[in-house]
FIFILO-820170 format. One record per atom (N, C-alpha, C): x, y, z. Coordinates in steps of 0.2 Angstrom, whole numbers, plus 5000, padded with zeros to 4 digits. Layout:
XYZ
...
//
This chain:
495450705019
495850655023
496250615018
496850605020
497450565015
497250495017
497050465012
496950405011
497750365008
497850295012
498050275006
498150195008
498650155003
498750075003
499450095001
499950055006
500450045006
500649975005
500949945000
501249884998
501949864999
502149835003
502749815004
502849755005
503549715005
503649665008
504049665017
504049705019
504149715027
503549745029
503149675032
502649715036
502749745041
503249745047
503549785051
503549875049
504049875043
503849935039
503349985038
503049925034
502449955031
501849975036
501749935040
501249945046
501550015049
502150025050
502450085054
502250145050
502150135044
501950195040
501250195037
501050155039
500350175040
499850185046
500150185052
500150195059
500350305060
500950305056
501050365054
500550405053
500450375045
499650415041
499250425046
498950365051
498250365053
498450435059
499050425062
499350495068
499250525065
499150565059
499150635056
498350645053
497850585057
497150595053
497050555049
497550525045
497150475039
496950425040
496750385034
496650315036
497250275031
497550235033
498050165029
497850095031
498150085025
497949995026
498849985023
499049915025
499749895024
499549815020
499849815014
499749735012
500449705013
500549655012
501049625012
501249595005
501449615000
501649594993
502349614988
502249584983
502749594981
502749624975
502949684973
502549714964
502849674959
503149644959
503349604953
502949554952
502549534957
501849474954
501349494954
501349504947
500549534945
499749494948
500049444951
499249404955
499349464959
499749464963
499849514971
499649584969
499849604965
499849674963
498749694960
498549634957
497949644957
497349634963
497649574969
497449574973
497349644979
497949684978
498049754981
497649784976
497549794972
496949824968
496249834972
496149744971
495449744971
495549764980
495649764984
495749794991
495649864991
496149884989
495949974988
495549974985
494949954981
494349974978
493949954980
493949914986
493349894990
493449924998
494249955000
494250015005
493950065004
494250094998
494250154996
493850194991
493450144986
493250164979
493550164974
494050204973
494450204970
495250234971
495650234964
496450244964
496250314961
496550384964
496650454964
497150464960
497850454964
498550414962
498750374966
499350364961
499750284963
500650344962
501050304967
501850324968
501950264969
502650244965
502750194963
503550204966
503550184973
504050194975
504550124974
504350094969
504850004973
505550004970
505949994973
506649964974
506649924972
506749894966
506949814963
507649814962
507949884961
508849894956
508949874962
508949854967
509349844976
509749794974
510449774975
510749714974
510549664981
//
C-alpha cells in the first residue's frame, strides 16, 4: 500500500493529491508548511513518524527557483 506525507503550501492542492492517493488504495496525509523552515520541516517529520513509522523515501519535489 503507497503510503505517503505530502508537504505543501496550497492546502487546496495538497489535499487534492492526497485524496488522489487514497482513490487508488493508499493512505495520505497533507501538511501545510513551508521547506525552507526547518521548525516546519521537523514538525512533518515527527508526523510521519507517528503516522507511519518511518521515512522509506523522500522526493523532494519544492519549487523555490519560482520568481
Amino acid at each position: 500500500m503507497l503510503q505517503s506525507l505530502i508537504i505543501g503550501m496550497n492546502q487546496e492542492k495538497g489535499e487534492a493529491v492526497a485524496k488522489r492517493i487514497e482513490g487508488m488504495g493508499g493512505k495520505a496525509i497533507f501538511i501545510v508548511a513551508n521547506v525552507i523552515d526547518k521548525k516546519a520541516v521537523e514538525k512533518a517529520k515527527t508526523i510521519v513518524h507517528n503516522t507511519f513509522g518511518k521515512i522509506d523515501i523522500l522526493i523532494n519535489g519544492a519549487g523555490e527557483n519560482h520568481p
